[in-house]
ROZATI-306971 format. One record per residue: residue in three letters; chain; y negated, z, x of N, C-alpha, C, O in turn. Coordinates in steps of 0.001 Angstrom, whole numbers, plus 524288, in hexadecimal, padded with zeros to 5 digits. Each point is the difference from the previous one (the first is absolute). Layout:
N
  aa ch    nY    nZ    nX   caY   caZ   caX    cY    cZ    cX    oY    oZ    oX
 ALA  A     Y     Z     X     Y     Z     X     Y     Z     X     Y     Z     X
...
This chain:
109
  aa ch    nY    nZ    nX   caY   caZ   caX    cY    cZ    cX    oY    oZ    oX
 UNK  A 7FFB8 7C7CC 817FC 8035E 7FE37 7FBCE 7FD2F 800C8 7FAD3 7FD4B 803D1 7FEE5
 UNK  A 803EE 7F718 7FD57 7FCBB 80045 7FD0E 80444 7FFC4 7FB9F 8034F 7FC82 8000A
 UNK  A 7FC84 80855 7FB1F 80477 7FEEF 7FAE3 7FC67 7FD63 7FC9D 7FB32 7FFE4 80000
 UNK  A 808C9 7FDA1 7FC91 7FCBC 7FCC4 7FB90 7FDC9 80488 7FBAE 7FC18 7FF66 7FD43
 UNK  A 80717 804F2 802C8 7FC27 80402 7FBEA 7FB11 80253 80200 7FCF0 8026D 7FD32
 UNK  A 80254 7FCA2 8085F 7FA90 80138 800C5 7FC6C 7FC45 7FEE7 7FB6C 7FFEE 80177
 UNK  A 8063A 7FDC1 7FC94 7FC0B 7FA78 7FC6D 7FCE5 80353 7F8ED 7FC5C 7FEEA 7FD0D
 UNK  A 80889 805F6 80342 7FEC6 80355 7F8F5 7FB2A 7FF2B 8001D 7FE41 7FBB6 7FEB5
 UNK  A 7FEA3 80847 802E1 7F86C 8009D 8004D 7FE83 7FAD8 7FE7C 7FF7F 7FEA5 7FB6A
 UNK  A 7FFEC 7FF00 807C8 7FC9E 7FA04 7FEC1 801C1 7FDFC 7FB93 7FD2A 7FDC7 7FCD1
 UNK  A 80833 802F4 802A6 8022C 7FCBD 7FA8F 7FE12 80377 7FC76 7FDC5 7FE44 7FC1C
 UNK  A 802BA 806CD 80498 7FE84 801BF 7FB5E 7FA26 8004F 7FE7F 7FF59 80309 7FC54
 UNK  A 7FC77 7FAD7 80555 7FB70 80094 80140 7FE8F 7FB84 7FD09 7FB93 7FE9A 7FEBF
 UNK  A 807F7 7FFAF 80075 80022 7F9FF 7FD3B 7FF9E 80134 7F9A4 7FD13 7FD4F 7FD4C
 UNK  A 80565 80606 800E6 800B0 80029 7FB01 7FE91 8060D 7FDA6 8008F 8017C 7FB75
 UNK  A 7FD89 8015D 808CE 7FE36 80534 7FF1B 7FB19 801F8 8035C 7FEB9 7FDF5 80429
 UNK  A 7FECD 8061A 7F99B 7FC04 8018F 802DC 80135 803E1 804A7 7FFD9 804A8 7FED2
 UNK  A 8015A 7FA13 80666 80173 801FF 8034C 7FB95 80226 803CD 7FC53 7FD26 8013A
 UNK  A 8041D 807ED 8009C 7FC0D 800A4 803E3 8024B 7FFE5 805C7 8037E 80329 800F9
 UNK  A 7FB09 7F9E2 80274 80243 7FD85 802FE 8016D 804FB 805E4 8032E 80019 8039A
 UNK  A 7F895 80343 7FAA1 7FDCE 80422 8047F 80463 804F5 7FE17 80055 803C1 802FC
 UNK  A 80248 7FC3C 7F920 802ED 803C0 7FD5E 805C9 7FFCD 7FEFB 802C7 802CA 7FD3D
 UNK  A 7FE60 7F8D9 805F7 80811 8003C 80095 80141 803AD 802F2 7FE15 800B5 8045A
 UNK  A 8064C 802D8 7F8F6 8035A 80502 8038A 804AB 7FE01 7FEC8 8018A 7FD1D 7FC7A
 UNK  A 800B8 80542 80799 8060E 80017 7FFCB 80351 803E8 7FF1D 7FDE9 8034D 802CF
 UNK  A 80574 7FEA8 7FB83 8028F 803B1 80000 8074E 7FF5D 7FD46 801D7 7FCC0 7FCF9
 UNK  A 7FFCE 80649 804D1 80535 7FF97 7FD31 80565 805B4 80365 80014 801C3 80479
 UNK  A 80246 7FEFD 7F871 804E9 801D3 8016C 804E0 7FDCE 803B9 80223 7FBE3 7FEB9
 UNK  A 7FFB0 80723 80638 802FC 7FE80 801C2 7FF98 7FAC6 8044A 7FE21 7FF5F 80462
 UNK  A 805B9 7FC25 7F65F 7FDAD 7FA05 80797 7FB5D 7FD53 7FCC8 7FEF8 7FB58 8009B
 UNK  A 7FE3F 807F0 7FBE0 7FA31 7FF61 7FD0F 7FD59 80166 802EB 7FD4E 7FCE5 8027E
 UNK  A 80279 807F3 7FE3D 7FACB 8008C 80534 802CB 7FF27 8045C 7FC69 7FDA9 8022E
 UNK  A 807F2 8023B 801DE 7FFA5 7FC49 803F9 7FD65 7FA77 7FE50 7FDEC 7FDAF 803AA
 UNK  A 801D0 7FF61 7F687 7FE5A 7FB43 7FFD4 7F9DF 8003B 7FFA1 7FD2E 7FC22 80072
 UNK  A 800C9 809D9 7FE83 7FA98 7FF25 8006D 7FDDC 800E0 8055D 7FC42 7FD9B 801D6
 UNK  A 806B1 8065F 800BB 7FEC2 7FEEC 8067F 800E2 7F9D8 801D3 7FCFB 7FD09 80248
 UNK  A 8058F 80295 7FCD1 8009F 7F872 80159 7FA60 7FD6F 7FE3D 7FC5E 7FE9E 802D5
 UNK  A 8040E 80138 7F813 7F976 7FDC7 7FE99 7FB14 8029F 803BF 7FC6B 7FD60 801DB
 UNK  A 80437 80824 7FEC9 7F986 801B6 801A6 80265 7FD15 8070B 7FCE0 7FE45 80338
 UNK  A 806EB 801D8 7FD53 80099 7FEC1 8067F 7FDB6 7F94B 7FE71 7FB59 7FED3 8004D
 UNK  A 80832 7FDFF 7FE57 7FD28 7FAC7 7FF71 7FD3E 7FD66 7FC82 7FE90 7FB72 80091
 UNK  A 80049 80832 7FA72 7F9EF 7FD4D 7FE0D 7FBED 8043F 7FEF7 7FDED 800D8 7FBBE
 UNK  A 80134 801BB 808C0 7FBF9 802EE 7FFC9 7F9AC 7FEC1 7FDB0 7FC7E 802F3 7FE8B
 UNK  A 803DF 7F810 801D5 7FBFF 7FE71 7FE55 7FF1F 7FC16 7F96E 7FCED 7FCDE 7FE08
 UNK  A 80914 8068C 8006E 7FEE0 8002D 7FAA3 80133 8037C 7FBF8 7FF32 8001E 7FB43
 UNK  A 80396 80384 808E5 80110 805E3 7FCFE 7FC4E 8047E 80122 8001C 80233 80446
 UNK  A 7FC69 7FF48 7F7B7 7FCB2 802CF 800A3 80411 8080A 802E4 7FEEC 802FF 8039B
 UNK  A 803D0 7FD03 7F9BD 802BD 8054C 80258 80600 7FEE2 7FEBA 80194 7FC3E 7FD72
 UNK  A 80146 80765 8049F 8057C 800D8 7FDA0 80011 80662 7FF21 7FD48 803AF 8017A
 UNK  A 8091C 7FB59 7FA0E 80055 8066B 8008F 80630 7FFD8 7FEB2 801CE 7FFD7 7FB8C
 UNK  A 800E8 8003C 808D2 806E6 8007D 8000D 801FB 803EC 7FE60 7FD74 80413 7FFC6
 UNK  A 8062E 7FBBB 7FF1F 80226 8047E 7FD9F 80569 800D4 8007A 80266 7FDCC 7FC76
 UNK  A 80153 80566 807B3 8044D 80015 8016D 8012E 7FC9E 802F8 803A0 7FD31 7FE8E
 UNK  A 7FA30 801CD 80612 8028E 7FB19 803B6 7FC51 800D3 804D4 7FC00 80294 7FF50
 UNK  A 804CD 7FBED 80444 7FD04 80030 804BC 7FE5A 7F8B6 8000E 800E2 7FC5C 7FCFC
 UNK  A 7FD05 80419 806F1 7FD43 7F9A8 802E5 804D2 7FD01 800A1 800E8 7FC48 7FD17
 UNK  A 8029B 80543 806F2 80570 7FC59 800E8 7FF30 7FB9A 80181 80329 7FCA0 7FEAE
 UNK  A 7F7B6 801BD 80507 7FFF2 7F9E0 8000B 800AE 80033 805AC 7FEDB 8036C 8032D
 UNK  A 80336 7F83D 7FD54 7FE2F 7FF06 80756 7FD13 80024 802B1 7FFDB 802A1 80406
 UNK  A 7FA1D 7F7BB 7F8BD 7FC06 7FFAA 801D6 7FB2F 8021D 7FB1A 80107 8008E 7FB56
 UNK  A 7FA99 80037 806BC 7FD26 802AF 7FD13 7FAE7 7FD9C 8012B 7FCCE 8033E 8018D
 UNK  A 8016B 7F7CF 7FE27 7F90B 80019 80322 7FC24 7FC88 7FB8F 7FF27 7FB4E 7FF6A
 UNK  A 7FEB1 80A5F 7FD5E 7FD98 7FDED 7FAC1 7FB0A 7FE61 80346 7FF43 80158 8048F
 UNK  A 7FD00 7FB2E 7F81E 7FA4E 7FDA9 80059 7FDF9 80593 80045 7FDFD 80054 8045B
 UNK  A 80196 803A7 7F981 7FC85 80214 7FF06 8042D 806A9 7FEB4 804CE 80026 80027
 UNK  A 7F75E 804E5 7FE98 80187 80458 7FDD5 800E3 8017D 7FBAA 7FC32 801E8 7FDC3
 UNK  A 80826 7FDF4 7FFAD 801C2 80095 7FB3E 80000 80592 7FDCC 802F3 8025D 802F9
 UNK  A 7FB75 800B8 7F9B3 80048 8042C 7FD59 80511 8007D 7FF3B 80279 7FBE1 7FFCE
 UNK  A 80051 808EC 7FF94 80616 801B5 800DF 800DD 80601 7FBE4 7FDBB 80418 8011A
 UNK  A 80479 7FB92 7FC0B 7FF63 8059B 7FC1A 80663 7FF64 7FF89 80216 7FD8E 7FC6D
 UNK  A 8009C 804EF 8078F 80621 7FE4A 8025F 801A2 807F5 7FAB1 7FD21 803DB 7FFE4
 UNK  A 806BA 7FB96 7FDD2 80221 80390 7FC1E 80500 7FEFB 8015E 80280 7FC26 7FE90
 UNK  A 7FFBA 808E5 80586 805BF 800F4 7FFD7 8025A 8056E 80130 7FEF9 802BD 803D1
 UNK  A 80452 7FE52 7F84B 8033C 8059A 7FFD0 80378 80153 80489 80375 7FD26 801BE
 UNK  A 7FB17 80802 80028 802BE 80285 80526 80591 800CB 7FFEB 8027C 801E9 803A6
 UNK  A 80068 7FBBD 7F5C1 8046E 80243 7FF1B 80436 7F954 7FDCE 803D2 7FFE0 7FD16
 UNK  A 7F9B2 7FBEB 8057A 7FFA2 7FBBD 7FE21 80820 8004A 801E6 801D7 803B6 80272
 UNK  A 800B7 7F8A9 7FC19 80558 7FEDB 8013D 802B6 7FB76 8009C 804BE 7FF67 8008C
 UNK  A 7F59E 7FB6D 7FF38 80179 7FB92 8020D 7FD07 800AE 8045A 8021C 8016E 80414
 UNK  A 7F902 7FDB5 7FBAD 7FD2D 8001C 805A1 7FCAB 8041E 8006B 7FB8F 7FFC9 7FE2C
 UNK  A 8063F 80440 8043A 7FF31 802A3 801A3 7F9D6 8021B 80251 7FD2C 7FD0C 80288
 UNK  A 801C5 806E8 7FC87 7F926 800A4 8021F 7FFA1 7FF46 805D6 7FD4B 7FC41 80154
 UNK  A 80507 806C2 802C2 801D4 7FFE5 80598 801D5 7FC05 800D9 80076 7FF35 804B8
 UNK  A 80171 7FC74 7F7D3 803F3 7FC95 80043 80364 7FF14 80244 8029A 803F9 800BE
 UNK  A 8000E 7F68A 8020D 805C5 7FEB3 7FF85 80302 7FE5D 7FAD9 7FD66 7FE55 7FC50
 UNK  A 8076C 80209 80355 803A1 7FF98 7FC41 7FFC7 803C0 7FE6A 80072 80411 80287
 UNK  A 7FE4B 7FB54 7F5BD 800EC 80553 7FD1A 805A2 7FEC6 7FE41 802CF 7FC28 800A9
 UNK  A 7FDCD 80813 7FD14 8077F 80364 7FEDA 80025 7FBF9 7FC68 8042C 7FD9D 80034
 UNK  A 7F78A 8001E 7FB45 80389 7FD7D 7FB46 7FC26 7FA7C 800A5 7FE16 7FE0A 7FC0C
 UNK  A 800CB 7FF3D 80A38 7FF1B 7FB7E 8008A 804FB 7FC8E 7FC97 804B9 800CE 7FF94
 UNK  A 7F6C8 7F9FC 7FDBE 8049B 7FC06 7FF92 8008B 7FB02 8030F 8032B 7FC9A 7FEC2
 UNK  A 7F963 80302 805A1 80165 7FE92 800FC 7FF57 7FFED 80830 7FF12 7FC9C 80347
 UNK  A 80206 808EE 7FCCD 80056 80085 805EC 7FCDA 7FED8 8049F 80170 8007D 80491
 UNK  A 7F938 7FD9C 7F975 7FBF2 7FCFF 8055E 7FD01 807F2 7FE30 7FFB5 8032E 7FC68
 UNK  A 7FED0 7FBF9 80977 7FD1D 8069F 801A4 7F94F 7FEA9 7FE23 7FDC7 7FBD1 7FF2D
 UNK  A 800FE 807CF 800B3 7FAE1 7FEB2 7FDC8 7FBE4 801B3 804CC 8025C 80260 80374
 UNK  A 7FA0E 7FD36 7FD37 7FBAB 8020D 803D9 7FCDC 80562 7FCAC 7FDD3 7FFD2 7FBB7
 UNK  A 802DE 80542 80834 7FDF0 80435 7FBB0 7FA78 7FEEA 7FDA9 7FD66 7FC29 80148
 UNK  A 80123 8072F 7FB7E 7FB03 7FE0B 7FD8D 7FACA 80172 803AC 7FBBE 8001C 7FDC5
 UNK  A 8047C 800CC 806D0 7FBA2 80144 800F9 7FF03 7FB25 80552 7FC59 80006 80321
 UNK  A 807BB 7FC6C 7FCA1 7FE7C 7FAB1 803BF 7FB6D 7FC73 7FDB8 7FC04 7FE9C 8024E
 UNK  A 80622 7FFD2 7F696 7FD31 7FCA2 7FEEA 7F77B 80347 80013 7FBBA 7FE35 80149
 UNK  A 80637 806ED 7FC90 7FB62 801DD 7FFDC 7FBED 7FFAE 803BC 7FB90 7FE6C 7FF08
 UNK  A 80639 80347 805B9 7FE12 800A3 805C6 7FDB2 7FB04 800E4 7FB7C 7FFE3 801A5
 UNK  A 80848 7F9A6 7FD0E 7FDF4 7F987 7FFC8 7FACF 7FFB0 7FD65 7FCC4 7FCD3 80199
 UNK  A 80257 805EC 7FAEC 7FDC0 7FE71 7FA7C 7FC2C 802E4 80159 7FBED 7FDB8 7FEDB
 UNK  A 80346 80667 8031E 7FAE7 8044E 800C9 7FF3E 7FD94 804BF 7FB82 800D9 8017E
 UNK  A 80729 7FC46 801C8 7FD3A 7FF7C 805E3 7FDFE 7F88A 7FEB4 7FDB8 7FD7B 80367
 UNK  A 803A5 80049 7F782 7FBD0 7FAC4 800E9 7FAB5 80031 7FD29 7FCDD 7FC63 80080
């Protein structure tokens, strides 16, 4: 699956000096689930990610290649949880995968 904002880079490459070898991803919450999404399907244009409060959460996972992972989440988190599942002040109730699934993916490609 291809989103039209993964078109940004090239577009922006257009009107700025972009280094092509140097896109990361990162974000908070369904931000870094959205950067696990990118390193899972455009691995081969995201140089690393680095999530922050969210686990992987995807179904399927089968990047081109090995993505760098600098995954930042608190043991005391209260939406999603470090061990995960459903945290106490989820809003919206989907369980999370604890943090050491996506890690284990990510160190073993």
């Amino acid at each position: 699956m291809t989103w039209a904002w993964c078109a940004l880079p090239a577009d922006l490459g257009t009107v700025a000096n972009v280094d092509a070898r140097r896109i990361y991803a990162t974000g908070m919450s369904n931000r870094a689930i959205m950067s696990y999404r990118l390193a899972c399907e455009l691995a081969d244009v995201v140089a690393a990610i680095g999530p922050l409060a969210a686990t992987q959460n995807l179904d399927a996972c089968t990047p081109s290649r090995p993505v760098p992972v600098l995954h930042i989440h608190g043991d005391a988190d209260t939406h999603a949880p470090y061990a995960g599942g459903v945290g106490a002040e989820s809003l919206v109730g989907i369980p999370f995968e604890p943090v050491e699934t996506p890690i284990a993916f990510w160190v073993g490609n």
